[in-house]
PASEBA-1860 file (N, C-alpha, C; in nm, 3 decimals):
! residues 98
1> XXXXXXXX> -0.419/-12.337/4.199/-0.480/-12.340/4.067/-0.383/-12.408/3.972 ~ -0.427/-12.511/3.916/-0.333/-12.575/3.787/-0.334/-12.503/3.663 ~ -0.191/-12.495/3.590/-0.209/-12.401/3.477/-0.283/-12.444/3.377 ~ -0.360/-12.551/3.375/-0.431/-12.568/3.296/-0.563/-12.612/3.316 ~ -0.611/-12.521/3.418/-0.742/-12.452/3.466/-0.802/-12.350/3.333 ~ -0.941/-12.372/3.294/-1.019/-12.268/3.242/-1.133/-12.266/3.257 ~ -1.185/-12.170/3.195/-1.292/-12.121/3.262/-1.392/-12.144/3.103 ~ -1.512/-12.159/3.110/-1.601/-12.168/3.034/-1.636/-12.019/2.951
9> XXXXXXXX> -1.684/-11.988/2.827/-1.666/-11.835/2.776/-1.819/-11.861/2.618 ~ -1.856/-11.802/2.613/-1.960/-11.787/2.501/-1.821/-11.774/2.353 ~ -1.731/-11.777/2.379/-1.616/-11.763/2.264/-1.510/-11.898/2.297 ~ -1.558/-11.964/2.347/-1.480/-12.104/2.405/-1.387/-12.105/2.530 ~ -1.337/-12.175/2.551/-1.271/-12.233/2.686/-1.172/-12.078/2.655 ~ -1.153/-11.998/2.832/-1.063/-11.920/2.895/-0.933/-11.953/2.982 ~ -0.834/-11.945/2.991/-0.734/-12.008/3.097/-0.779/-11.936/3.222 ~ -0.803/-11.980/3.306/-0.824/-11.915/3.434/-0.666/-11.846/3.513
17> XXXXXXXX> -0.571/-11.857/3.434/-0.471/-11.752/3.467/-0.505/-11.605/3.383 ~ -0.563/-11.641/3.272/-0.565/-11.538/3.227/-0.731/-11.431/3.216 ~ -0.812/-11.524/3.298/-0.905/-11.442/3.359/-0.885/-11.350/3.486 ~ -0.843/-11.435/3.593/-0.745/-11.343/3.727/-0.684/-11.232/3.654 ~ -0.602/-11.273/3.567/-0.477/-11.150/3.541/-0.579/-11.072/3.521 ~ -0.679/-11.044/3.396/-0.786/-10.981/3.332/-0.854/-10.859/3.474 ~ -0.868/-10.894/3.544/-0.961/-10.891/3.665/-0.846/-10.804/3.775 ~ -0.742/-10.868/3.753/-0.634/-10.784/3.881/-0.625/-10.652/3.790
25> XXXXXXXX> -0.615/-10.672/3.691/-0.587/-10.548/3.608/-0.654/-10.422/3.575 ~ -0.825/-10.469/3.593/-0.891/-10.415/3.611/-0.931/-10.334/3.759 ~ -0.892/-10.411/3.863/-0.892/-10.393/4.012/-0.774/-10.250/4.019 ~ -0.693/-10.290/3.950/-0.579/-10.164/3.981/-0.603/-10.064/3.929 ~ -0.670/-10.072/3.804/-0.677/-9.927/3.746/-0.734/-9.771/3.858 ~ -0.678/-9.695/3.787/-0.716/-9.520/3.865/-0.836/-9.570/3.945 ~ -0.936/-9.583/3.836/-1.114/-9.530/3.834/-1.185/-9.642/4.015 ~ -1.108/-9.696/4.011/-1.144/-9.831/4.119/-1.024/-9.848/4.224
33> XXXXXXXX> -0.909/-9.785/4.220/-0.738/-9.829/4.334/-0.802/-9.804/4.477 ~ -0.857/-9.725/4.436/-0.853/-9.609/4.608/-0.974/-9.714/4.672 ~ -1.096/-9.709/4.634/-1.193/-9.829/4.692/-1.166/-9.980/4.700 ~ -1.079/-10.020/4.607/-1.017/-10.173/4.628/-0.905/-10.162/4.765 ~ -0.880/-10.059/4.783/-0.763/-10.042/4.882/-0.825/-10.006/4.978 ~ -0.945/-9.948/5.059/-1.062/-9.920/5.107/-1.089/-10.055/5.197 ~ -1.144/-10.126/5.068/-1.161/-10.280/5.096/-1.102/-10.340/5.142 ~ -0.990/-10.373/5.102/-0.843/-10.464/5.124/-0.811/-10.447/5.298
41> XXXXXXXX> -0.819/-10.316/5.319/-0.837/-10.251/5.454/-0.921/-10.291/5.516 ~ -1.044/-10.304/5.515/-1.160/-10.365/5.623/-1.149/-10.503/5.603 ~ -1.127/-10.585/5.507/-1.080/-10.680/5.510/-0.993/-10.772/5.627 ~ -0.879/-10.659/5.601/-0.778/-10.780/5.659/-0.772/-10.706/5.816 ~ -0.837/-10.623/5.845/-0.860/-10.535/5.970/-0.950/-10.633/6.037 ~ -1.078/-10.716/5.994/-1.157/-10.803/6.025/-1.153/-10.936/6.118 ~ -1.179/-10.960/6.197/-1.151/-11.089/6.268/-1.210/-11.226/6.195 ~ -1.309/-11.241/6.154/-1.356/-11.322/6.009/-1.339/-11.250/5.894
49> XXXXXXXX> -1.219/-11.345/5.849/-1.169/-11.307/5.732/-1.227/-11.409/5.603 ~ -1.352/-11.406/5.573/-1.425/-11.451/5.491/-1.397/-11.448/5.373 ~ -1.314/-11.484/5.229/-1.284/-11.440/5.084/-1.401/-11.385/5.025 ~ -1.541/-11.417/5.077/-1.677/-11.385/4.968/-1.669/-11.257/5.034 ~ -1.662/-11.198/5.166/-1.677/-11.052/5.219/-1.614/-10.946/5.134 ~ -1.519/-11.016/5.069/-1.416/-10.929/4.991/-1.469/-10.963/4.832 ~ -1.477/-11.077/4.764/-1.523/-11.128/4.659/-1.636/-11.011/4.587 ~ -1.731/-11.019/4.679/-1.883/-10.975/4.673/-1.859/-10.805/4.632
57> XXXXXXXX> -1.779/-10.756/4.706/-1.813/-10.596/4.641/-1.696/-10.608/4.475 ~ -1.586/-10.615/4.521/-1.485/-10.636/4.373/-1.554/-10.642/4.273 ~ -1.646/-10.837/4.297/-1.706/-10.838/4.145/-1.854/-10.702/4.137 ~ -1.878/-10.665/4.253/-1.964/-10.574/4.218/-1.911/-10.429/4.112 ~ -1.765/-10.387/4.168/-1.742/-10.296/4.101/-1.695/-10.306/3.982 ~ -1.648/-10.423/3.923/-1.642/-10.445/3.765/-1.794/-10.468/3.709 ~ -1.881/-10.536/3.774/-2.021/-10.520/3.735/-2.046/-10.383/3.696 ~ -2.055/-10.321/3.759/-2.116/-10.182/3.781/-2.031/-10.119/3.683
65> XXXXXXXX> -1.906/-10.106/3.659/-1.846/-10.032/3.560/-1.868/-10.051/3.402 ~ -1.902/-10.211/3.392/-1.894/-10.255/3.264/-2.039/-10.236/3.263 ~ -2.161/-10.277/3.298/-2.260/-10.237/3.345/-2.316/-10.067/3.267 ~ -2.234/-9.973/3.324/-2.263/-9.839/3.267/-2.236/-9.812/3.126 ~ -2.137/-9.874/3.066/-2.088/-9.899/2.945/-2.219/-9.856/2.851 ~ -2.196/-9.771/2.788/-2.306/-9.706/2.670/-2.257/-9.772/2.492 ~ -2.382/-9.774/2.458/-2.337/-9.820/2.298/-2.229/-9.700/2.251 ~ -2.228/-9.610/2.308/-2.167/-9.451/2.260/-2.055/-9.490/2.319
73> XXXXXXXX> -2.006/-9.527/2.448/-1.872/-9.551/2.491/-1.832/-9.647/2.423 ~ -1.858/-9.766/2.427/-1.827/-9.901/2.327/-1.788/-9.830/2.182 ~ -1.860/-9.720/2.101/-1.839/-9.705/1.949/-1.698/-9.590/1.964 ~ -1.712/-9.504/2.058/-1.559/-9.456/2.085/-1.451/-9.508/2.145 ~ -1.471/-9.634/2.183/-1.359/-9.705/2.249/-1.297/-9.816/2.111 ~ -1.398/-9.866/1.999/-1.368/-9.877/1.882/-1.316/-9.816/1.763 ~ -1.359/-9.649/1.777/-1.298/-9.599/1.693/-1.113/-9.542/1.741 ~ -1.134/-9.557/1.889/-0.984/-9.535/1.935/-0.938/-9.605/1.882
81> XXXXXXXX> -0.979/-9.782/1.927/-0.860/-9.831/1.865/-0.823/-9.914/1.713 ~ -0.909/-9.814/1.649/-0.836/-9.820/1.498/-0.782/-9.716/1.424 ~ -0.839/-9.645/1.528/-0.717/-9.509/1.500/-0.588/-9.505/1.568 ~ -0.599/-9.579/1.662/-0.447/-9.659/1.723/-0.390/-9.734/1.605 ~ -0.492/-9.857/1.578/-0.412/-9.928/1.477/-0.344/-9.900/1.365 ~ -0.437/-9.826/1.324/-0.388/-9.723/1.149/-0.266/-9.639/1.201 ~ -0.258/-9.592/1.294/-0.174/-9.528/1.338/-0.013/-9.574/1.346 ~ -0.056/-9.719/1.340/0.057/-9.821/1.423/0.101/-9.874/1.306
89> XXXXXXXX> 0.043/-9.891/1.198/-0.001/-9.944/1.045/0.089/-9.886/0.978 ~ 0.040/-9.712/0.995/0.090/-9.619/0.923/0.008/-9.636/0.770 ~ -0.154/-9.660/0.809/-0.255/-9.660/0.729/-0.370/-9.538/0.718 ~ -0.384/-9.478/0.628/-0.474/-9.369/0.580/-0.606/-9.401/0.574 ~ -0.710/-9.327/0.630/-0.826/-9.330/0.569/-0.922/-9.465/0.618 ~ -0.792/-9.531/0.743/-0.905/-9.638/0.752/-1.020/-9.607/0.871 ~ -1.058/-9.489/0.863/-1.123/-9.455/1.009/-1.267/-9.497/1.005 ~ -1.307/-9.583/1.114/-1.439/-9.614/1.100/-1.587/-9.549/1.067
97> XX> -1.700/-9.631/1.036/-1.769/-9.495/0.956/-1.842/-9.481/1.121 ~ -1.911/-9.350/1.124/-1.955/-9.266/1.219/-2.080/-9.355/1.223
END
């Protein structure tokens, strides 16, 4: 991959280093380690070692996670983080309205 690979985005051009990173990062977390590692396992256990065999569930499980995503999770994952920010600010009162 050349570092100045990107990827197309409804918010303009992405670096495709920094979509991978985006994506490994997501792959590692708690909620998904144990089944990516699952995978990784039948994978390379496999005599056709195909990249889409492996490709195909991954992007399924960021599908599926972001996928479940509720307007209610999205509005508490916003008000976290401006109550992070204010926090970080050392700003009063800026808490979003309900």
């Amino acid at each position: 991959m050349s570092d100045d690979a990107v990827r197309p985005s409804d918010r303009g051009p992405i670096a495709a280093a920094l979509v991978r990173d985006f994506i490994t990062t997501a792959l590692a977390h708690d909620a998904v380690a144990d089944e990516v590692a699952e995978l990784l396992y039948e994978y390379l256990t496999r005599d056709d070692r195909d990249p889409a065999v492996l490709a195909r569930p991954l992007r399924a499980m960021i599908d599926e996670i972001r996928d479940a995503a509720t307007d209610e999770d999205w509005h508490a994952l916003c008000a976290q983080l401006v109550a992070n920010a204010c926090d970080a600010l050392n700003l009063a009162g800026a808490e979003p309205a309900p």
